[in-house]
C-alpha positions as CSV (number, residue, x, y, z in Angstrom):
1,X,111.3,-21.2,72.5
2,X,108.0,-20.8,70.5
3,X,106.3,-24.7,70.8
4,X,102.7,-24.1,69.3
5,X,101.9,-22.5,65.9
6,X,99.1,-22.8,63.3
7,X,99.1,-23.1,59.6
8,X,96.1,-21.4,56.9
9,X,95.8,-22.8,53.8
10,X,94.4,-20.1,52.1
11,X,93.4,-22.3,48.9
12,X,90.8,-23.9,51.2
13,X,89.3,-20.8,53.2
14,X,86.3,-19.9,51.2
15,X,85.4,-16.9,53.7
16,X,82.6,-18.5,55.3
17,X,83.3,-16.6,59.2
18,X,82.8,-20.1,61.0
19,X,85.9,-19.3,62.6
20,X,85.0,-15.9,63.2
21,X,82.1,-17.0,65.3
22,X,83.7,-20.3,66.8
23,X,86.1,-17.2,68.4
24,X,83.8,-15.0,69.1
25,X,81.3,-17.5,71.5
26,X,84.6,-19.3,72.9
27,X,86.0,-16.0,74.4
28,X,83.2,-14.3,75.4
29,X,84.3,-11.0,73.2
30,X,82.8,-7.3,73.6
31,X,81.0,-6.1,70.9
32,X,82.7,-5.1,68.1
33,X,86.1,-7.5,68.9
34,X,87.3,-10.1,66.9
35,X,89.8,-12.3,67.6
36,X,90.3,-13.6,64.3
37,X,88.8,-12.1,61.0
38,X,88.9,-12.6,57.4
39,X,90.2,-10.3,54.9
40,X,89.3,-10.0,51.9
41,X,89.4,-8.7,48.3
42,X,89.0,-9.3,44.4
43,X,92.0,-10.5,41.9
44,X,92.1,-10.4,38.8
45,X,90.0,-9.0,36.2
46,X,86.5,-10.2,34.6
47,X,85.4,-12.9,32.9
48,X,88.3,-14.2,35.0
49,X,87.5,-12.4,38.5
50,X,87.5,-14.1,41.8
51,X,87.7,-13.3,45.7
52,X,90.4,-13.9,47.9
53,X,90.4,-14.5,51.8
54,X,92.9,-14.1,54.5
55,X,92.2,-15.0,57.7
56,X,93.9,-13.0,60.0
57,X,94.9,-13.2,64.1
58,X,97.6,-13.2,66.5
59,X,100.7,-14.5,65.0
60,X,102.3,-15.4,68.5
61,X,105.8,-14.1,67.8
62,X,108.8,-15.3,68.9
63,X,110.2,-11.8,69.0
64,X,106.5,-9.9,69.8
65,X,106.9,-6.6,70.1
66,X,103.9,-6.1,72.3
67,X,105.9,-8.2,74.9
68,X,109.1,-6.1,74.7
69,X,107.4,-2.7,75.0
70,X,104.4,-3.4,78.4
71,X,105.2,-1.2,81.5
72,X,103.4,-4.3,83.8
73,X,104.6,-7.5,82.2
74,X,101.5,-8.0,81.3
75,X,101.9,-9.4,78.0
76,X,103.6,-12.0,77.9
77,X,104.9,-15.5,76.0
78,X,104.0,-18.7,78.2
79,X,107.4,-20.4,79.0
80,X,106.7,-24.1,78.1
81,X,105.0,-23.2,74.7
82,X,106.0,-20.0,73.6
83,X,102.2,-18.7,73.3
84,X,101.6,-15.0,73.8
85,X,99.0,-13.9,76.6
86,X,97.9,-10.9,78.6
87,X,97.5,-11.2,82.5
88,X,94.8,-8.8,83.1
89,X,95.1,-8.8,86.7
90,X,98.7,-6.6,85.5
91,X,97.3,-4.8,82.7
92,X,96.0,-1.3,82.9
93,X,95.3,-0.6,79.2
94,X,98.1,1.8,78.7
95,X,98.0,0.7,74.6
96,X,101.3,0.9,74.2
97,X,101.3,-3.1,73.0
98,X,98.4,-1.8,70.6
99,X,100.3,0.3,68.9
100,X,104.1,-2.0,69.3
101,X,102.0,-5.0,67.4
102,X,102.4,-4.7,63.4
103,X,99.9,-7.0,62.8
104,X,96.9,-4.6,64.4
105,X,95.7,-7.8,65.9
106,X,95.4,-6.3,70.0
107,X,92.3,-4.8,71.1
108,X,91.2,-2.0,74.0
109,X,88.1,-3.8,75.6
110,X,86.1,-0.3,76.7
111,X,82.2,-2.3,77.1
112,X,82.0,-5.9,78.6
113,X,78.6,-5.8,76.4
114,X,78.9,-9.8,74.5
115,X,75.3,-9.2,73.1
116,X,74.7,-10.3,69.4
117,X,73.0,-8.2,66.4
118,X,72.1,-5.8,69.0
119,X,70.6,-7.7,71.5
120,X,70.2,-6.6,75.3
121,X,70.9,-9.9,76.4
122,X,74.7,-11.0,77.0
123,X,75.6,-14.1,75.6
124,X,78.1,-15.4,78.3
125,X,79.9,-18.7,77.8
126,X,79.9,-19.9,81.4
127,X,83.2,-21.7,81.8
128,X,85.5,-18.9,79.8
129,X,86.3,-16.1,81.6
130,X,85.4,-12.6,79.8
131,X,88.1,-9.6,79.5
132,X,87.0,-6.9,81.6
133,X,86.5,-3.1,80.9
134,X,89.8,-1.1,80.4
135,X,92.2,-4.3,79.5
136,X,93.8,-5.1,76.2
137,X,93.0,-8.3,74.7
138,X,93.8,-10.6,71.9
139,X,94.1,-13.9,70.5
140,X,95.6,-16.8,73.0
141,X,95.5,-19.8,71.1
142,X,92.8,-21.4,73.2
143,X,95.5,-22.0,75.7
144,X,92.6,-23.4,77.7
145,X,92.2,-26.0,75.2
146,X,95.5,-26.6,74.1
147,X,96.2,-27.4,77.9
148,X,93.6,-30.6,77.3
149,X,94.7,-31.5,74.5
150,X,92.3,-30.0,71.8
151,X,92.5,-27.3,69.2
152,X,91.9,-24.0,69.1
153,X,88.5,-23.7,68.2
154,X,88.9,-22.1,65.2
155,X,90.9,-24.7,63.8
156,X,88.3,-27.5,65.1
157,X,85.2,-25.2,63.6
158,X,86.6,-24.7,59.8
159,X,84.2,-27.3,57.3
160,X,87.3,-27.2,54.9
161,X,90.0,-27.9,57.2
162,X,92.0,-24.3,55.9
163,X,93.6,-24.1,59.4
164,X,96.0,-26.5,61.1
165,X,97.5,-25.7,64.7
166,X,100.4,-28.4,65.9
167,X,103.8,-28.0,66.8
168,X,106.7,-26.3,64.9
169,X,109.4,-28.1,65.5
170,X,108.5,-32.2,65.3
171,X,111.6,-32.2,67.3
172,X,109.7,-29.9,70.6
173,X,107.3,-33.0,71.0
174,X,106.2,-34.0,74.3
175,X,104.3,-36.8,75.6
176,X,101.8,-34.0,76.3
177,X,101.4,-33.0,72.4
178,X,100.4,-36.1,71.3
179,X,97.4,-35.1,69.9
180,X,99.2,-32.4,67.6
181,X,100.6,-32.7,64.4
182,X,104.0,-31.4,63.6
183,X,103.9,-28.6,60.8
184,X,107.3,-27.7,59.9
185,X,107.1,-30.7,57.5
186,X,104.1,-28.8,56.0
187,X,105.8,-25.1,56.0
188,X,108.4,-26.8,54.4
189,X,107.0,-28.5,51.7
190,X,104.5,-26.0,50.7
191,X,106.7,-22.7,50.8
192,X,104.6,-21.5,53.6
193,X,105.0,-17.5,54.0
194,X,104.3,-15.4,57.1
195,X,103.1,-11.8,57.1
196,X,105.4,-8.6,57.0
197,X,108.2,-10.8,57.5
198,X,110.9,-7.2,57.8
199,X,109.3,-7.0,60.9
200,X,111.5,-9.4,62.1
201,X,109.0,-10.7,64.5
202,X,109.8,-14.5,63.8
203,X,105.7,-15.2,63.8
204,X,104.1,-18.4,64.7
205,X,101.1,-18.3,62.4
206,X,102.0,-19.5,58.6
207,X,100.0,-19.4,55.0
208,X,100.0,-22.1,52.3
209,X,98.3,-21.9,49.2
């Protein structure tokens, strides 16, 4: 049973990338992988244009496809909180969870390099451990963080507060999650949506908004 899940109010992201980054310097990511990214694209028509953003990352399925299809066991959803995660001591970058996740959001780590606008110099985080060549990777949450208590930093790096991680069920509440808000009461009440919903994936990552 899924514990953890996050809700993006996408009336507040103004496409600024702070998560982007925040993600980028907490997990150590090769060149060229993002955990989380914002889409984005224009609506309507002039004098009345405007921009629209979608942040995008792992929804941390209930029903994840990527699970269900690894040779290794590899990927798989943490028992106590239902959050999805690769072992890569099991992995061997096969791809077939690449290709079984619908939301494109896994990603073949083929250079270790972590340097920034080109540099020769890796930027290495020293207490996150970096996916090594030939693995999959992907979004986990910040299980690391969660584990003590704080949020993913994404969620604690957004200036307008467009992204809310908690529980989703007030009823899953530990004495451990005190420091978590409960969102069903906010998917509820706002008609929060989840992407490609006839996947049938029962995702853990909601919009607002």
């Amino acid at each position: 049973m899924s514990k953890y899940g996050m809700v993006i109010d996408l009336d507040r992201c103004n496409g600024c990338n702070a998560c982007v980054i925040a993600c980028k310097v907490e997990h150590n990511t090769a060149n060229g992988i993002h955990f989380t990214k914002i889409l984005e694209r224009e609506v309507g028509t002039y004098p009345n244009a405007n921009r629209q953003f979608v942040p995008v990352l792992c929804n941390h399925c209930e029903d994840a496809p990527c699970v269900e299809v690894c040779p290794t066991k590899a990927s798989y959803s943490r028992e106590k909180d239902g959050i999805v995660l690769v072992d890569w001591d099991k992995c061997i970058g096969c791809g077939a969870c690449v290709l079984a996740c619908p939301y494109d959001q896994r990603f073949q780590v083929k250079d270790e390099s972590t340097g920034f606008l080109g540099s020769l110099v890796d930027f290495i985080k020293a207490d996150t451990k970096r996916a090594p060549s030939g693995v999959i990777a992907k979004c986990d949450f910040c299980y690391h963080r969660v584990d003590e208590g704080r949020a993913p930093a994404c969620v604690e790096t957004c200036p307008t507060d467009a992204r809310m991680f908690g529980l989703v069920d007030e009823a899953l509440r530990t004495e451990t999650d005190k420091e978590f808000p409960a969102l069903d009461r906010v998917v509820s009440r706002n008609n929060a949506f989840s992407l490609l919903p006839d996947k049938n994936t029962r995702p853990n990552v909601y919009y607002i908004g």
